[in-house]
C-alpha positions as CSV (number, residue, x, y, z in Angstrom):
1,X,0.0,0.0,0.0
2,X,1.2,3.3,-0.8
3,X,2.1,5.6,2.0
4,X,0.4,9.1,1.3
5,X,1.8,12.8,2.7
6,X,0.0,14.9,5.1
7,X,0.0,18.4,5.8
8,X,-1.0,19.8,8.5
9,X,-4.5,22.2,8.0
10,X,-7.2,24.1,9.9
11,X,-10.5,23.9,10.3
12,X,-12.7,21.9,12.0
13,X,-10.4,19.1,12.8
14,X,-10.5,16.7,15.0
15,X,-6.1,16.7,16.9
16,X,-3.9,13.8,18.5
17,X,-0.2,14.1,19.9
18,X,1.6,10.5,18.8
19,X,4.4,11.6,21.0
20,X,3.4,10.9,25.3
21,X,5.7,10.1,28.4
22,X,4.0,8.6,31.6
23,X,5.7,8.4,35.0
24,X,6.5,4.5,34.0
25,X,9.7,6.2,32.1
26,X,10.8,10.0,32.1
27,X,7.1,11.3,32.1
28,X,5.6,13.1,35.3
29,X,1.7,12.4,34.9
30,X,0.4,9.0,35.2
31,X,-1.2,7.0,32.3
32,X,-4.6,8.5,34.1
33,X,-3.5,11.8,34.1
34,X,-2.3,12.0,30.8
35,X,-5.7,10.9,29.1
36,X,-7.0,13.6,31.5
37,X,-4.7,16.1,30.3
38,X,-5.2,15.5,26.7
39,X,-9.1,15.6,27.3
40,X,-8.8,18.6,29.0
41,X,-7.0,20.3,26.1
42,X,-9.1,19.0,23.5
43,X,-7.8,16.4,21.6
44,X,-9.1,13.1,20.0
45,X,-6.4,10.6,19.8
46,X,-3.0,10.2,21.7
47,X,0.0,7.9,21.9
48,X,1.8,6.2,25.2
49,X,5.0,5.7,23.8
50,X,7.2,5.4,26.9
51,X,10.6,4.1,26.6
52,X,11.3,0.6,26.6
53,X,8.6,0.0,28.5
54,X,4.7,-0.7,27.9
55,X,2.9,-0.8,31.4
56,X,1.1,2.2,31.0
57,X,-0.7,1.3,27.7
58,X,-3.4,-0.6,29.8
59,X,-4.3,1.9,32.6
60,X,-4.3,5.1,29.6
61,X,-6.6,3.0,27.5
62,X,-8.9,2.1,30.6
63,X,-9.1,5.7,31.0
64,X,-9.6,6.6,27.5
65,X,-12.5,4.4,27.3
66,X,-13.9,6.1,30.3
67,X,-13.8,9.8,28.8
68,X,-13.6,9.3,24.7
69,X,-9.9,9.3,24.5
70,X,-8.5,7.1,21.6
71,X,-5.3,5.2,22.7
72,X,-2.3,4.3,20.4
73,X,-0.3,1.6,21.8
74,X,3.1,2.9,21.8
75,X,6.8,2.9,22.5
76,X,10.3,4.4,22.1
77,X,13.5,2.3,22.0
78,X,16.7,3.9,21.1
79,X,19.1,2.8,18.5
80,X,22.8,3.6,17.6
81,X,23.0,6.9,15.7
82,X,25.5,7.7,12.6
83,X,28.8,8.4,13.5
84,X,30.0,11.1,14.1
85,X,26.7,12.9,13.8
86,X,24.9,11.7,16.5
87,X,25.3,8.9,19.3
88,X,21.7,7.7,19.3
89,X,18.8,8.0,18.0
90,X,15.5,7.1,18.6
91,X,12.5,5.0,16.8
92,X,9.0,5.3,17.6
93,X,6.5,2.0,18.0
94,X,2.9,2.5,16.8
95,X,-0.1,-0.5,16.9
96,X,2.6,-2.9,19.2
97,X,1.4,-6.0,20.4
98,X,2.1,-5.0,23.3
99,X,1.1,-8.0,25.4
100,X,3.5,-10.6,23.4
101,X,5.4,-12.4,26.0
102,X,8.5,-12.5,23.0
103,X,8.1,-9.0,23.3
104,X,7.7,-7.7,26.9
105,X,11.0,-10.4,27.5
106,X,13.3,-8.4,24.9
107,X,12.2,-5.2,26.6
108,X,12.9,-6.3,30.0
109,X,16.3,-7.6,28.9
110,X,16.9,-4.1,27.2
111,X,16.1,-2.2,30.8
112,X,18.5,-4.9,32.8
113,X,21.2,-3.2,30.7
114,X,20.3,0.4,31.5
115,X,20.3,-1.2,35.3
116,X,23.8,-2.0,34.8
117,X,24.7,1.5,32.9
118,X,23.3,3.3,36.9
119,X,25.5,1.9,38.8
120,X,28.4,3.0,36.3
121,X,27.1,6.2,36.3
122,X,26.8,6.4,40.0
123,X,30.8,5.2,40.7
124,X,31.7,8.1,38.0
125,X,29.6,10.6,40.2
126,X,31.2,9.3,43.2
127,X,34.6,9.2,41.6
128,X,34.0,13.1,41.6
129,X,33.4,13.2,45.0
130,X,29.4,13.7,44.7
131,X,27.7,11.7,47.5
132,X,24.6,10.4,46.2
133,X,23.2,6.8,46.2
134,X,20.9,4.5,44.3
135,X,18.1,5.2,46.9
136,X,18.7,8.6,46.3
137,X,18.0,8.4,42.5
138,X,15.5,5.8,42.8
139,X,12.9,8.0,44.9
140,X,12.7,9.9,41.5
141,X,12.2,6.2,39.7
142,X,8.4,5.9,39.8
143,X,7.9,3.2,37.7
144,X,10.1,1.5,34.8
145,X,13.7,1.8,34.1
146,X,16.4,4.5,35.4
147,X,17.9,6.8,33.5
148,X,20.2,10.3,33.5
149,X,17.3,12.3,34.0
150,X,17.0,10.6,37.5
151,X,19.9,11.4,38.3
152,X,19.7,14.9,37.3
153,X,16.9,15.1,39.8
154,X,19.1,13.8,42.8
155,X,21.5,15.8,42.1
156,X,19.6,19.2,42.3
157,X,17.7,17.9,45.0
158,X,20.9,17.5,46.9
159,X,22.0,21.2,46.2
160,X,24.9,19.9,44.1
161,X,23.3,21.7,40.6
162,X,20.6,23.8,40.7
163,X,18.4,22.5,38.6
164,X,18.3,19.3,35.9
165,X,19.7,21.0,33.5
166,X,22.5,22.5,35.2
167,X,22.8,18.4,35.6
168,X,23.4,17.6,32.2
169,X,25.6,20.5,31.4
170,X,28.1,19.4,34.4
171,X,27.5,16.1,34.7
172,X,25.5,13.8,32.4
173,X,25.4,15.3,29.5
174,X,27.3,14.0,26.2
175,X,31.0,13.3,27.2
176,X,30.5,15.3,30.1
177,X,32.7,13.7,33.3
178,X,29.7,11.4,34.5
179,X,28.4,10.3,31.3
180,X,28.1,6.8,30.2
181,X,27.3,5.6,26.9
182,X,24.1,3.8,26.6
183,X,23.0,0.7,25.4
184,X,21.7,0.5,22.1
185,X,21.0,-2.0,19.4
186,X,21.9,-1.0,16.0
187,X,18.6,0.6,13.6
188,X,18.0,-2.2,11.8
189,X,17.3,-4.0,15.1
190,X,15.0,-2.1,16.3
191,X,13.2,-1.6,13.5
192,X,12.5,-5.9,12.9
193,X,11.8,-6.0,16.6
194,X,8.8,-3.5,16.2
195,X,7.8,-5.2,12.9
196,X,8.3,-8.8,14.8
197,X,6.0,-6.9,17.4
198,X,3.2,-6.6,14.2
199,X,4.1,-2.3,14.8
200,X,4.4,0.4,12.7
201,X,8.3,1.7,13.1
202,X,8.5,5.9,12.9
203,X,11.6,7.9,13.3
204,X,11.5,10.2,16.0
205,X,12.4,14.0,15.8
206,X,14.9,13.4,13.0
207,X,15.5,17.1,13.0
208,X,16.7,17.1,16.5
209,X,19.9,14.3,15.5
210,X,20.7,15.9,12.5
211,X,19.7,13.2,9.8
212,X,21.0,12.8,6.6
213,X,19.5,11.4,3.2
214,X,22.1,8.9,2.7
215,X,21.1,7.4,6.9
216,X,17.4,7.9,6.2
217,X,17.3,5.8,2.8
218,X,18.8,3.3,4.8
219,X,16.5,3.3,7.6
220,X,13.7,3.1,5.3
221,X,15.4,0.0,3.4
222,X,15.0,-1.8,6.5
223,X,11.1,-1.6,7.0
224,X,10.7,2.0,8.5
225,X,7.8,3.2,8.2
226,X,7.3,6.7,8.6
227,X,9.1,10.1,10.0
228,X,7.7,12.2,12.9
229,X,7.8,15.7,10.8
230,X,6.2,17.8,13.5
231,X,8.0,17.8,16.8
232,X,7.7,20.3,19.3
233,X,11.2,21.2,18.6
234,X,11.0,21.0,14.9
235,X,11.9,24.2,13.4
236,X,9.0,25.5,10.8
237,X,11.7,26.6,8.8
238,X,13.5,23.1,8.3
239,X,10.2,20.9,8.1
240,X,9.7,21.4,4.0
241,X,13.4,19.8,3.6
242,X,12.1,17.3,5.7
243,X,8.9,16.5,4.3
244,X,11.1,16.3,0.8
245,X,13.1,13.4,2.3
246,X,10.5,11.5,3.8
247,X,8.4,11.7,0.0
248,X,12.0,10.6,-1.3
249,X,11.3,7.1,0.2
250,X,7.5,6.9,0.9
251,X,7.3,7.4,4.0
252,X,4.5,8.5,6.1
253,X,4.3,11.7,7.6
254,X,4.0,11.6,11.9
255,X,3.7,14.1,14.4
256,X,3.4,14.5,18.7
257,X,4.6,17.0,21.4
258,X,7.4,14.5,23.2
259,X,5.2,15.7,26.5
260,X,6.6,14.3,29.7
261,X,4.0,16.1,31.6
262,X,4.7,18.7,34.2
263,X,8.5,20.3,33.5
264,X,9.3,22.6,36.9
265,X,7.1,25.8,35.5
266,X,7.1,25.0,32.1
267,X,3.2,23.7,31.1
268,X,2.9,20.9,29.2
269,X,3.9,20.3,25.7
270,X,0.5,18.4,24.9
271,X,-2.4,20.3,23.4
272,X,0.5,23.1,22.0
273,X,0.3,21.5,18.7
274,X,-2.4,21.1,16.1
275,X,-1.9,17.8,14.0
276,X,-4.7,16.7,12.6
277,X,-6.5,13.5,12.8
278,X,-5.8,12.8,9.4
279,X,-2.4,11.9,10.3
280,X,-3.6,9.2,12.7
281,X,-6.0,7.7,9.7
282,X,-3.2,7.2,7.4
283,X,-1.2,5.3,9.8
284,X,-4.4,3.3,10.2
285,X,-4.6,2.6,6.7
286,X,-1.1,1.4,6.4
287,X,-1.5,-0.9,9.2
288,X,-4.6,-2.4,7.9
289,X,-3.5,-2.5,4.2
290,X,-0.3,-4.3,5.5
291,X,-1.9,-7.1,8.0
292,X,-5.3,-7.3,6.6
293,X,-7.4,-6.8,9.3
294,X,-9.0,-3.8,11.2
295,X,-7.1,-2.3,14.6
């Protein structure tokens, strides 16, 4: 089936946001709060797509069902970048099987290792003298795996930065004297995985890691599916070079906020974008037209 390009209009539309964080990765709301949240600001449809987890898809579709909130099954998994450009990037999940056994066993195996990249993380802090432990970064671990912005948290909450992202730029940031490569499986991986997991793979903010044809072509040889062309850090200006690349090698055009929820004073990023619903029913379409039944 032949993917189509979207453009974002106005109107009367109906909006989604294919791009959602819950407190069972880096995400502050619950799965409840988040269907709240996106009724509140109006929209239709929205995606979970927590990272390397899925244990949130179940309560945020309960909820949805309770107030007329459409759930997209979802997830993000990282993936080794191009060198030099980038160390990582990151691929999007859409229609998972979320509840295969194969499945949630790959993903658990993929947390174990960021278990192991803590602890490396938390010698290298201690190696600079900072005085923090697990327990202190795990109070900020709600649910799912740990990562640097858990870290980031214990350290401003134990005066030693003054914020998170004071954090990164000391600390835990690329190359910085605490960092700690992460895990990731090459691309190609990832992709078959999600495909294996009967979902649609998307590229996410592809702006944001500096992309190139040459990377995306092969990304796209490999089954991806689509390109998330409106991101909340998307520049307007860069989108149209974007949208060229992704109608280059028939790929579907995505779009969602990245919200984690609450940020310190910062509101939201859900609700701040207006993609239409349009965008949802062409990933539909794909799905269907490629596995012959109805989601």
């Amino acid at each position: 089936m032949a993917k189509s390009k979207i453009v974002i209009s106005g109107g009367n539309e109906k909006y989604i946001d294919l791009h959602i964080h819950t407190n069972y990765s880096d995400g502050s709301f619950t799965p409840a709060e988040v269907v709240d949240y996106a009724h509140r600001v109006g929209l239709s449809a929205i995606a979970i797509t927590d990272h390397d987890i899925v244990d949130g898809i179940k309560e945020a579709i309960m909820r949805g069902n309770e107030c007329g909130i459409e759930i997209v099954p979802g997830i993000e998994l990282s993936a080794k970048g191009q060198i030099p450009l980038q160390e990582e990037i990151h691929i999007l999940g859409y229609y998972i099987d979320w509840e295969n056994k194969y499945f949630l066993d790959k993903l658990y195996l993929f947390r174990e290792k960021r278990k192991k990249r803590a602890y490396q993380i938390l010698k290298k802090l201690h190696d600079l003298k900072i005085k923090i432990t697990l327990k202190d970064v795990l109070r900020f671990v709600k649910k799912g795996s740990i990562g640097r912005l858990h870290f980031a948290k214990a350290l401003a909450e134990k005066g030693y930065v003054k914020n998170t992202k004071e954090a990164f730029d000391r600390y835990l940031g690329n190359m910085k004297s605490a960092y700690v490569a992460k895990f990731n499986w090459q691309p190609e991986e990832i992709i078959r995985f999600i495909l294996e997991a009967k979902g649609l793979p998307v590229l996410a903010h592809p702006l944001c890691e500096g992309i190139s044809e040459e990377f995306l072509g092969k990304l796209a040889k490999a089954g991806l599916v689509g390109i998330e062309i409106y991101h909340s850090r998307h520049k307007n200006s860069a989108i149209d070079g974007l949208k060229k690349m992704a109608t280059k090698y028939n790929l579907l055009f995505t779009g969602g906020s990245d919200c984690h929820g609450q940020v310190g004073v910062r509101s939201p990023l859900m609700g701040t974008m207006k993609i239409p619903y349009s965008v949802l029913d062409e990933l539909k379409k794909y799905k269907n037209g490629n596995n012959g039944g109805k989601i």
